[in-house]
CHARMM internal coordinates of N, CA and C (Angstrom, degrees):
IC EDIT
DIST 1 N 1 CA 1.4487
DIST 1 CA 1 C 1.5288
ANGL 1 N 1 CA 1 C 107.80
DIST 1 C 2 N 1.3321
ANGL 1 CA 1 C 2 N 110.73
DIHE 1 N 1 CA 1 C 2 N 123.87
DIST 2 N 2 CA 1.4855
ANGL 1 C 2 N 2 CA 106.64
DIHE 1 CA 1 C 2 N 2 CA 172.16
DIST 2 CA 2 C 1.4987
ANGL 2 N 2 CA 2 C 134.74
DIHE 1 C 2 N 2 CA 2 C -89.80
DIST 2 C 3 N 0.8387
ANGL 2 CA 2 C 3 N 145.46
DIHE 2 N 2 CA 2 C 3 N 120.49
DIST 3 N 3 CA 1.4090
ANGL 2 C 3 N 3 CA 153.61
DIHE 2 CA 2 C 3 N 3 CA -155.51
DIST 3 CA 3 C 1.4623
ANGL 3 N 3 CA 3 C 104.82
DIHE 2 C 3 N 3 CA 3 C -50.18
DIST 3 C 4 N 1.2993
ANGL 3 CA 3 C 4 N 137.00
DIHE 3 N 3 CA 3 C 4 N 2.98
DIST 4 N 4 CA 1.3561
ANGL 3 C 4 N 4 CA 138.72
DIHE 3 CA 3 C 4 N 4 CA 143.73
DIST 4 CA 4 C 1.6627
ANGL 4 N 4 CA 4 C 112.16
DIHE 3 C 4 N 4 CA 4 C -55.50
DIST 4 C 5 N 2.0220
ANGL 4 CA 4 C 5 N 99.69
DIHE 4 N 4 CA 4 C 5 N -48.52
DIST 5 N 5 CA 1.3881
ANGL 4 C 5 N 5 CA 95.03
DIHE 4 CA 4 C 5 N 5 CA -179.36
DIST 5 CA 5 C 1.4384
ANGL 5 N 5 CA 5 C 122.14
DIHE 4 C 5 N 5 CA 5 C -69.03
DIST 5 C 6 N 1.4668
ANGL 5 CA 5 C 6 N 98.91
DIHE 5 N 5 CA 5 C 6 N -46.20
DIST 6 N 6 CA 1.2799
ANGL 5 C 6 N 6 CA 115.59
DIHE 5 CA 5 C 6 N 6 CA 178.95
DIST 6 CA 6 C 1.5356
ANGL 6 N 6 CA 6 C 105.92
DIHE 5 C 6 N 6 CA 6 C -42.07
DIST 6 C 7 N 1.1153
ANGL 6 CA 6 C 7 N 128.00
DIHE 6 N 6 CA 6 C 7 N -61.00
DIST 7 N 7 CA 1.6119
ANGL 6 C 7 N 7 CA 124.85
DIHE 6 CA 6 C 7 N 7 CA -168.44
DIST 7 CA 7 C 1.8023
ANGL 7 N 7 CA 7 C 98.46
DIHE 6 C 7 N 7 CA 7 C -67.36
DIST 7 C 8 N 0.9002
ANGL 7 CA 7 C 8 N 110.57
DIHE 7 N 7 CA 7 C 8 N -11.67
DIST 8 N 8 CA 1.8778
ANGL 7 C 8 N 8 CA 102.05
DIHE 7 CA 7 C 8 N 8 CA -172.30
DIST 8 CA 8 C 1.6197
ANGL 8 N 8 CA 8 C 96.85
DIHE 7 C 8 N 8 CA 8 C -91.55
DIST 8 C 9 N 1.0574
ANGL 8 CA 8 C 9 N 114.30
DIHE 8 N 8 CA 8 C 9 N -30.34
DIST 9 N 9 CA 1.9915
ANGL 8 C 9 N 9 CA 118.44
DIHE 8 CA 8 C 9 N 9 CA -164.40
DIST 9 CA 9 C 1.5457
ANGL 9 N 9 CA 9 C 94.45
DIHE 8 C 9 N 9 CA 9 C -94.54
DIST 9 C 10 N 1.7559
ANGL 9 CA 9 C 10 N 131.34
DIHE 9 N 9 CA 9 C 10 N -34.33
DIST 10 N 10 CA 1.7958
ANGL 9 C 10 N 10 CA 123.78
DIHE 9 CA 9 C 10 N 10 CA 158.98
DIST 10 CA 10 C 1.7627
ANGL 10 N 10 CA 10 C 93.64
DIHE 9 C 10 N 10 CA 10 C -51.33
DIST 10 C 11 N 1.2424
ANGL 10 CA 10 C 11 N 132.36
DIHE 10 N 10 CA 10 C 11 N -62.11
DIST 11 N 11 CA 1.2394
ANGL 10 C 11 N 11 CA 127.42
DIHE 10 CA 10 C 11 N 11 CA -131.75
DIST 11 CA 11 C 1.9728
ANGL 11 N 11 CA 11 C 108.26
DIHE 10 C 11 N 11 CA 11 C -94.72
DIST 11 C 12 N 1.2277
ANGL 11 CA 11 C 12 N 97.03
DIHE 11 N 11 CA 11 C 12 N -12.38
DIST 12 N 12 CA 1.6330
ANGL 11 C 12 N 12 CA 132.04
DIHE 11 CA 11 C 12 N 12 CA 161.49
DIST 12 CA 12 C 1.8477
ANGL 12 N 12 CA 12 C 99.03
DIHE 11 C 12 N 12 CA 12 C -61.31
DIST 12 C 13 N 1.3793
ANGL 12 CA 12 C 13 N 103.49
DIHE 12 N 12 CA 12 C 13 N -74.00
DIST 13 N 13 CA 1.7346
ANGL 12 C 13 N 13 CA 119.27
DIHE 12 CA 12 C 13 N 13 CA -171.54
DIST 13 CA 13 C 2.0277
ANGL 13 N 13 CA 13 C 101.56
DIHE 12 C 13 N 13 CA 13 C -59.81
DIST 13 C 14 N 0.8259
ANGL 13 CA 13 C 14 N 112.93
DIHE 13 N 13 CA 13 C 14 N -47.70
DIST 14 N 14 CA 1.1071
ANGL 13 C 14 N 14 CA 104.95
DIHE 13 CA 13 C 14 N 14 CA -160.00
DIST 14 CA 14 C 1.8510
ANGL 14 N 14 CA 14 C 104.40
DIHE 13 C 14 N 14 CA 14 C -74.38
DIST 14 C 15 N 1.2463
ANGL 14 CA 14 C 15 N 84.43
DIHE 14 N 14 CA 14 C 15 N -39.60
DIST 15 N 15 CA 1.4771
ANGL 14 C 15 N 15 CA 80.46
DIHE 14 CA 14 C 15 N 15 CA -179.07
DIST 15 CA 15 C 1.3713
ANGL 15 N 15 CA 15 C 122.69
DIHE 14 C 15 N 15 CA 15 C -80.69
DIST 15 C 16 N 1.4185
ANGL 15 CA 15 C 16 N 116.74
DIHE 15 N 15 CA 15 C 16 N -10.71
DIST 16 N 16 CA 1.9612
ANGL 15 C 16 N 16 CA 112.05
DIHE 15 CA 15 C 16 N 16 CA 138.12
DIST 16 CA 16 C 1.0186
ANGL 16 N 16 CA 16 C 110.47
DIHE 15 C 16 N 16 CA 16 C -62.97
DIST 16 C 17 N 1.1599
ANGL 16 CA 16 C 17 N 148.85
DIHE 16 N 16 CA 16 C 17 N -34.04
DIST 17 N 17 CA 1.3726
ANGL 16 C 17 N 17 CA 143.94
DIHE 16 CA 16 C 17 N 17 CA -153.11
DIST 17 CA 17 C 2.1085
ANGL 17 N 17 CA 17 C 101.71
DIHE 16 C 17 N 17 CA 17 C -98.75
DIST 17 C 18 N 1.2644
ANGL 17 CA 17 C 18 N 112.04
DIHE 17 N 17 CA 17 C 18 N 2.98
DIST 18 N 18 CA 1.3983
ANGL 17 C 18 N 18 CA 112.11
DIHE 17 CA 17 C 18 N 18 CA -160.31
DIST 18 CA 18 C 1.9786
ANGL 18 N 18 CA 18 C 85.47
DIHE 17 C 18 N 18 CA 18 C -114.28
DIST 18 C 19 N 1.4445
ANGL 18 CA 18 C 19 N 100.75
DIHE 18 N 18 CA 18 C 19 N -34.71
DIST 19 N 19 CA 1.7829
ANGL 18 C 19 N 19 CA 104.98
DIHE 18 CA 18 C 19 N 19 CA 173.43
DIST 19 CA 19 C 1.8797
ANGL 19 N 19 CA 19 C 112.58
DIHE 18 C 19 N 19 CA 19 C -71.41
DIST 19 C 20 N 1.5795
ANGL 19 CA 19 C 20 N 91.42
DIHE 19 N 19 CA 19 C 20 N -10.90
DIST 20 N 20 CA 2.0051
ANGL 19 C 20 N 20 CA 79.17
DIHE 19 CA 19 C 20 N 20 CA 174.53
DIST 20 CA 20 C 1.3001
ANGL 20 N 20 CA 20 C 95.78
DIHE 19 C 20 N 20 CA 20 C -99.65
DIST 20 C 21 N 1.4299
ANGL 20 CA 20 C 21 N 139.12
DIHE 20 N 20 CA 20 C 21 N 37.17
DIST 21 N 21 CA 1.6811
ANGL 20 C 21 N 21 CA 111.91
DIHE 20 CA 20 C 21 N 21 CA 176.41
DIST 21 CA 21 C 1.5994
ANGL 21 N 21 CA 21 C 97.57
DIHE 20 C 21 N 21 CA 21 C 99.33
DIST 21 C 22 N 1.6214
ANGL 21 CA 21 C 22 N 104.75
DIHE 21 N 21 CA 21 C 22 N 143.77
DIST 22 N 22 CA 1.6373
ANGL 21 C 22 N 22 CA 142.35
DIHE 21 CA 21 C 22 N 22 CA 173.57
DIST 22 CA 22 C 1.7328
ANGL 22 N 22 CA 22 C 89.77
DIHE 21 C 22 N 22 CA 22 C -32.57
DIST 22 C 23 N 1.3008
ANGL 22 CA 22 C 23 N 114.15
DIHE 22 N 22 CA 22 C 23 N -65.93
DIST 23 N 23 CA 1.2294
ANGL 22 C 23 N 23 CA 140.04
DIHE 22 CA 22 C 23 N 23 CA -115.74
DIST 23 CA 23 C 1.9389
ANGL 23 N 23 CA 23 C 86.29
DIHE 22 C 23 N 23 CA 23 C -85.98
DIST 23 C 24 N 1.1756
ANGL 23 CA 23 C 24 N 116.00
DIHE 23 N 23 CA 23 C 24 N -48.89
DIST 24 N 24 CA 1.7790
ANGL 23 C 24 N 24 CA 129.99
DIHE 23 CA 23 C 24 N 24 CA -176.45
DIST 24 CA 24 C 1.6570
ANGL 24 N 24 CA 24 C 87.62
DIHE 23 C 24 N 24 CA 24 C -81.37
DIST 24 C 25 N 1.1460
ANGL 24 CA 24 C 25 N 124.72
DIHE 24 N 24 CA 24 C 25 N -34.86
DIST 25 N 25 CA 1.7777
ANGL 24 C 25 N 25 CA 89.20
DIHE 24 CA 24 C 25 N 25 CA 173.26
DIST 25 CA 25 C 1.3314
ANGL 25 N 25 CA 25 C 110.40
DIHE 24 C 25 N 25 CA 25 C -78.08
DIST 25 C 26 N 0.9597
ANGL 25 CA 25 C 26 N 126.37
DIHE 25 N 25 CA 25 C 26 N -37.85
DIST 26 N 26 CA 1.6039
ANGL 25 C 26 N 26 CA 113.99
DIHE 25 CA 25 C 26 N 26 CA -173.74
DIST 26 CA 26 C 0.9826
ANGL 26 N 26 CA 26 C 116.80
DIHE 25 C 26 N 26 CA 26 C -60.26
DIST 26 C 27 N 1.8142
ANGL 26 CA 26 C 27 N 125.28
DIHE 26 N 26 CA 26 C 27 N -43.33
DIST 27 N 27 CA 1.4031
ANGL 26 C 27 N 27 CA 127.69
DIHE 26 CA 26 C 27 N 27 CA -170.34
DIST 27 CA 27 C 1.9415
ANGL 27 N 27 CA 27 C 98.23
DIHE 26 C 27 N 27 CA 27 C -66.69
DIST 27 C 28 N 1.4534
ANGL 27 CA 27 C 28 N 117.61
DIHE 27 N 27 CA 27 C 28 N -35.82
DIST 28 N 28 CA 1.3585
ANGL 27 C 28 N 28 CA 123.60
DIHE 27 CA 27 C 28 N 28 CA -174.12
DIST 28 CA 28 C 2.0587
ANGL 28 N 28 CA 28 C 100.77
DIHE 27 C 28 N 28 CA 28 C -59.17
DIST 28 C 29 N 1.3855
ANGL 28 CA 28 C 29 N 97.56
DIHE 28 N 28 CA 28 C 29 N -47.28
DIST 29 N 29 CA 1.2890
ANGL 28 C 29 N 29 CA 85.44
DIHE 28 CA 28 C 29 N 29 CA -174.03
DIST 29 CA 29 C 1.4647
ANGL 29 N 29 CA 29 C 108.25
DIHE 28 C 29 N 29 CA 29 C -87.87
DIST 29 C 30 N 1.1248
ANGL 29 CA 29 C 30 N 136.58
DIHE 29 N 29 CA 29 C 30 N 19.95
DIST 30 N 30 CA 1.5715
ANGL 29 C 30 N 30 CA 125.88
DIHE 29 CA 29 C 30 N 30 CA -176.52
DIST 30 CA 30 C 1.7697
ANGL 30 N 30 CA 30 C 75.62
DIHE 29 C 30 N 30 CA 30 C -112.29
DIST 30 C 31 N 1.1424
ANGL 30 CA 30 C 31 N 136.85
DIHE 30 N 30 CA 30 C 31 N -49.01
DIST 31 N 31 CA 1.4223
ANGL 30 C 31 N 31 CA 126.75
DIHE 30 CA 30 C 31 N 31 CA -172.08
DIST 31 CA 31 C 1.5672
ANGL 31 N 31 CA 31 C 100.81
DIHE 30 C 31 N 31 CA 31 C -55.85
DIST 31 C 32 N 1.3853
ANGL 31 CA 31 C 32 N 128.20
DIHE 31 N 31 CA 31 C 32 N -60.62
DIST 32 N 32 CA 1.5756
ANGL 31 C 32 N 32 CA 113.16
DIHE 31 CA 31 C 32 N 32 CA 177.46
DIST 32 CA 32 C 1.3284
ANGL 32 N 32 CA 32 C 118.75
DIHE 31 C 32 N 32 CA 32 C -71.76
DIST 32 C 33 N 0.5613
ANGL 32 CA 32 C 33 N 109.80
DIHE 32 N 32 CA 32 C 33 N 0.83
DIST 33 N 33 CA 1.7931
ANGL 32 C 33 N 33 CA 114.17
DIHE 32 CA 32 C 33 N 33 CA 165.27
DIST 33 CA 33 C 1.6202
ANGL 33 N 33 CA 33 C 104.47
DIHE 32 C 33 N 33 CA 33 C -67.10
DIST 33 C 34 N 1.4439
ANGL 33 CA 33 C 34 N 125.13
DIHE 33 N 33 CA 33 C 34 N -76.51
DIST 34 N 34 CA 1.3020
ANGL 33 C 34 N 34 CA 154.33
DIHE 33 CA 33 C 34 N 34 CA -143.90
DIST 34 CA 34 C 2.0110
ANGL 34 N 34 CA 34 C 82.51
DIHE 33 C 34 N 34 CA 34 C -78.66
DIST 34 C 35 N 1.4677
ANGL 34 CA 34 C 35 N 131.93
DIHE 34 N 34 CA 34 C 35 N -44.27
DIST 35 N 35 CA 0.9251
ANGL 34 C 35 N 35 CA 129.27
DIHE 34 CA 34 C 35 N 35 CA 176.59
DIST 35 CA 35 C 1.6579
ANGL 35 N 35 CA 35 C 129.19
DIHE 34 C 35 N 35 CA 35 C -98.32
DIST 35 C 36 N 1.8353
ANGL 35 CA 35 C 36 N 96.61
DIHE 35 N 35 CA 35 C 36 N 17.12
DIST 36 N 36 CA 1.3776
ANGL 35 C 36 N 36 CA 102.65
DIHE 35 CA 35 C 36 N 36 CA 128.07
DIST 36 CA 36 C 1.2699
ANGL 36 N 36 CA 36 C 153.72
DIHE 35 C 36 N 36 CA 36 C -121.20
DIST 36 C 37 N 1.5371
ANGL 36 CA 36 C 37 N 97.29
DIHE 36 N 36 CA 36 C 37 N 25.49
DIST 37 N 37 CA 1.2938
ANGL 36 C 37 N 37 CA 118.63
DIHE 36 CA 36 C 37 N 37 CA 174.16
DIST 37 CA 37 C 1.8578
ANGL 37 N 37 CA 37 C 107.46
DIHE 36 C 37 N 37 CA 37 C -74.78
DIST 37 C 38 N 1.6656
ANGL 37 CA 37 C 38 N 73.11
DIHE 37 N 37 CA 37 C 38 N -52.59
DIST 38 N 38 CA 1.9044
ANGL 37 C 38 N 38 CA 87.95
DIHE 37 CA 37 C 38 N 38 CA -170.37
DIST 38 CA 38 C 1.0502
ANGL 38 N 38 CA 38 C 107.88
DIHE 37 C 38 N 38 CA 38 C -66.00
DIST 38 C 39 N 1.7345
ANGL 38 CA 38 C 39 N 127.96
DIHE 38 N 38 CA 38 C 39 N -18.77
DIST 39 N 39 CA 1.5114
ANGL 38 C 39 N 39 CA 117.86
DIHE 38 CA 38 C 39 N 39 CA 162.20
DIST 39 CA 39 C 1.3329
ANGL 39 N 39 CA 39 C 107.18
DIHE 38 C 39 N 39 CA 39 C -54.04
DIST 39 C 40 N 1.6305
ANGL 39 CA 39 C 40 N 123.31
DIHE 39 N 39 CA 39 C 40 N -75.31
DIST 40 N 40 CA 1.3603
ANGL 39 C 40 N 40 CA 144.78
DIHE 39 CA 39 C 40 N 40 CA -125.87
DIST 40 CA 40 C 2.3071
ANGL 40 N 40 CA 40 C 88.93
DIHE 39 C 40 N 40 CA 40 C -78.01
DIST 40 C 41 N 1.7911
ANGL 40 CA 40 C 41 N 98.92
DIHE 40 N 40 CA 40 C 41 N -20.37
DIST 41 N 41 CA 1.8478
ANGL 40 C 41 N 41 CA 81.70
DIHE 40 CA 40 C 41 N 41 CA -176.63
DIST 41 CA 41 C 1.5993
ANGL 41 N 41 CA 41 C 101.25
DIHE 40 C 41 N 41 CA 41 C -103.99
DIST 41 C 42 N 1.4806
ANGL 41 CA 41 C 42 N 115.38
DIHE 41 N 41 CA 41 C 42 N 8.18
DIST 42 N 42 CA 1.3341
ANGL 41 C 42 N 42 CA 106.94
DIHE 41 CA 41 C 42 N 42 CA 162.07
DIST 42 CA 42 C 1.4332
ANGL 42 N 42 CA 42 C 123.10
DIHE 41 C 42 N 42 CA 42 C -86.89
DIST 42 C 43 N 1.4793
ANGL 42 CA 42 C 43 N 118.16
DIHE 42 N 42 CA 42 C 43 N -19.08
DIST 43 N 43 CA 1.5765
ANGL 42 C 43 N 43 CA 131.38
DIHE 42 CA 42 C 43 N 43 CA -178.42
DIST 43 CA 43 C 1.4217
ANGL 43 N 43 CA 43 C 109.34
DIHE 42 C 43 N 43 CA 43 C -83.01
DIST 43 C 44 N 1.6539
ANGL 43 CA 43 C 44 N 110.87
DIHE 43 N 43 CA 43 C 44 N -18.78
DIST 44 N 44 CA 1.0828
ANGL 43 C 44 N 44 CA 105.22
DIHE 43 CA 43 C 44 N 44 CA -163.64
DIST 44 CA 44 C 1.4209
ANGL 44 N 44 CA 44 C 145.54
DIHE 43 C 44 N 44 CA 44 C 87.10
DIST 44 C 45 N 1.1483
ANGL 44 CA 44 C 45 N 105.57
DIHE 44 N 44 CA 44 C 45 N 11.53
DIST 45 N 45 CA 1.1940
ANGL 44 C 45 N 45 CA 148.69
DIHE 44 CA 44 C 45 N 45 CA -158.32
DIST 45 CA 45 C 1.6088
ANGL 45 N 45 CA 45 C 112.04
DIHE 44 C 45 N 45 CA 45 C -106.07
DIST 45 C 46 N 1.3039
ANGL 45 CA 45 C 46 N 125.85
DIHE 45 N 45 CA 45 C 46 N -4.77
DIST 46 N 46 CA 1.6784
ANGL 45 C 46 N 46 CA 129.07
DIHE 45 CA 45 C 46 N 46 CA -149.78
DIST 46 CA 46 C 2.0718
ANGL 46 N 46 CA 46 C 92.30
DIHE 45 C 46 N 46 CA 46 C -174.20
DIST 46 C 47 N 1.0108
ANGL 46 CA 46 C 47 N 107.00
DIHE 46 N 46 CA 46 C 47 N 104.92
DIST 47 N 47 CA 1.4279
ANGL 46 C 47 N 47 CA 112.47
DIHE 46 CA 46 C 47 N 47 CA 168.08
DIST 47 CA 47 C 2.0739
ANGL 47 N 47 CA 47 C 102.32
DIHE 46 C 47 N 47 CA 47 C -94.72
DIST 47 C 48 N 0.8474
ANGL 47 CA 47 C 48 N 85.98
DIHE 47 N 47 CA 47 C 48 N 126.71
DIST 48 N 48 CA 1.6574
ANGL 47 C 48 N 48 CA 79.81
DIHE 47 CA 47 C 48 N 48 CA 172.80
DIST 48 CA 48 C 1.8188
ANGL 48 N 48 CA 48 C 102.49
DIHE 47 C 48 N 48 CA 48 C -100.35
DIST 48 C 49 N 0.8507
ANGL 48 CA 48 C 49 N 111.73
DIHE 48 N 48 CA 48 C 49 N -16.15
DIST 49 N 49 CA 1.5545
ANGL 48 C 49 N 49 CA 95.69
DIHE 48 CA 48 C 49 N 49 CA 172.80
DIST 49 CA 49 C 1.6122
ANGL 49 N 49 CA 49 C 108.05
DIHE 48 C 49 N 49 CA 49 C -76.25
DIST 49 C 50 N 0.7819
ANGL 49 CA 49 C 50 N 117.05
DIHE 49 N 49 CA 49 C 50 N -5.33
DIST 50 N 50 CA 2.0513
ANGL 49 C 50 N 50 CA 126.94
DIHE 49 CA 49 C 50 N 50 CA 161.13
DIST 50 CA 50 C 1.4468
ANGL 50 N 50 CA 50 C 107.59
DIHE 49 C 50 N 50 CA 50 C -67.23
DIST 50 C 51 N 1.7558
ANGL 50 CA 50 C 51 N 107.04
DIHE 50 N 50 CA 50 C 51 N -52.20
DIST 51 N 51 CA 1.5517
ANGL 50 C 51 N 51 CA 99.44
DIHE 50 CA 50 C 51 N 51 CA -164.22
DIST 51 CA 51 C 1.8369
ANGL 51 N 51 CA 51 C 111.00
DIHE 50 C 51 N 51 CA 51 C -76.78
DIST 51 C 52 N 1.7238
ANGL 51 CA 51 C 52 N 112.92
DIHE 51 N 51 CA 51 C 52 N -15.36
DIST 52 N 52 CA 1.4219
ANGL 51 C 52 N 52 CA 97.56
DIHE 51 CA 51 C 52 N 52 CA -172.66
DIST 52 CA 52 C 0.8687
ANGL 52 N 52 CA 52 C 97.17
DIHE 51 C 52 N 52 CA 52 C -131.60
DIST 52 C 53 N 2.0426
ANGL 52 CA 52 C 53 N 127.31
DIHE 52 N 52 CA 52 C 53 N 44.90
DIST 53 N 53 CA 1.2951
ANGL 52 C 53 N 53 CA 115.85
DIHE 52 CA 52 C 53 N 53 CA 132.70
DIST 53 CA 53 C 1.5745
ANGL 53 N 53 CA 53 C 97.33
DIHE 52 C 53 N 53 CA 53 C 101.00
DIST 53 C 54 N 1.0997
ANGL 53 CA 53 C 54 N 136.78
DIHE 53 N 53 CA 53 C 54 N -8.66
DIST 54 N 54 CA 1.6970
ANGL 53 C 54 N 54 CA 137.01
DIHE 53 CA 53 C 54 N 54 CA -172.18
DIST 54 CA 54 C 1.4776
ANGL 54 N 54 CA 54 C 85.16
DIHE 53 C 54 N 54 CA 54 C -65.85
DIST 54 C 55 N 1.4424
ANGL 54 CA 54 C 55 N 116.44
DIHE 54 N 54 CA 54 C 55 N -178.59
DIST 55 N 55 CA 1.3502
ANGL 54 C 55 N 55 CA 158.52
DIHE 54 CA 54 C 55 N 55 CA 136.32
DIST 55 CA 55 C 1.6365
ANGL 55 N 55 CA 55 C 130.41
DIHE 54 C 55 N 55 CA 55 C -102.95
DIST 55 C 56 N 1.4254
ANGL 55 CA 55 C 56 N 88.50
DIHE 55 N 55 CA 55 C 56 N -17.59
DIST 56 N 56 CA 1.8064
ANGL 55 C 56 N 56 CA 97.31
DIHE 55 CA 55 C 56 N 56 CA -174.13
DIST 56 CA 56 C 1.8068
ANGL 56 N 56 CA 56 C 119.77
DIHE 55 C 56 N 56 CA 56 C 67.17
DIST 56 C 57 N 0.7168
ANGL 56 CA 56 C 57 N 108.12
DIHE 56 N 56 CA 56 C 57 N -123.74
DIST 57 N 57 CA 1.4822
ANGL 56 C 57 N 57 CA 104.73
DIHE 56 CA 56 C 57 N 57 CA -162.45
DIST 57 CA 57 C 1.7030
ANGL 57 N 57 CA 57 C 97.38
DIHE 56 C 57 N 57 CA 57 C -141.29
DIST 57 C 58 N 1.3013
ANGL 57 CA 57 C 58 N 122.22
DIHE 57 N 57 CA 57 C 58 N 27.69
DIST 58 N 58 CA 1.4362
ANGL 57 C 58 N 58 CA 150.48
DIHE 57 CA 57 C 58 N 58 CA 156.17
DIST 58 CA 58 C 1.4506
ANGL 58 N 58 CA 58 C 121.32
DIHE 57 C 58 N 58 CA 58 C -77.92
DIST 58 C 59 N 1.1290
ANGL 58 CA 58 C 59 N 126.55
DIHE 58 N 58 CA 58 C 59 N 12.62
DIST 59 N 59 CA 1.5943
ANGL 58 C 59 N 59 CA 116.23
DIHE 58 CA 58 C 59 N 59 CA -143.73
DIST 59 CA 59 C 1.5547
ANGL 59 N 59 CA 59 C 89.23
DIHE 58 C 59 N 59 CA 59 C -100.67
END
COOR INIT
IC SEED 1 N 1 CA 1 C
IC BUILD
């Protein structure tokens, strides 16, 4: 899937989720949010020991 689609099928979801009420888009977008993190540190793509400053067990 290419990230053309990908951004059309987020922007598809949210905007059902924006016709049930404030309240289902936000939770929709705090859920894809949180499940593109967990994409981007399963690809490898996103070290989180970068974002809060660790070194790991490299030092």
């Amino acid at each position: 899937m290419t990230a053309t689609q990908t951004g059309l099928l987020a922007g598809l979801i949210l905007g059902l989720a924006a016709t049930q009420g404030f309240t289902a888009f936000l939770v929709t977008l705090a859920v894809g949010v949180i499940g593109l993190v967990v994409g981007r540190v399963l690809d490898g793509e996103l070290d989180l020991r970068e974002l809060f400053g660790g070194k790991g067990r490299d030092r």
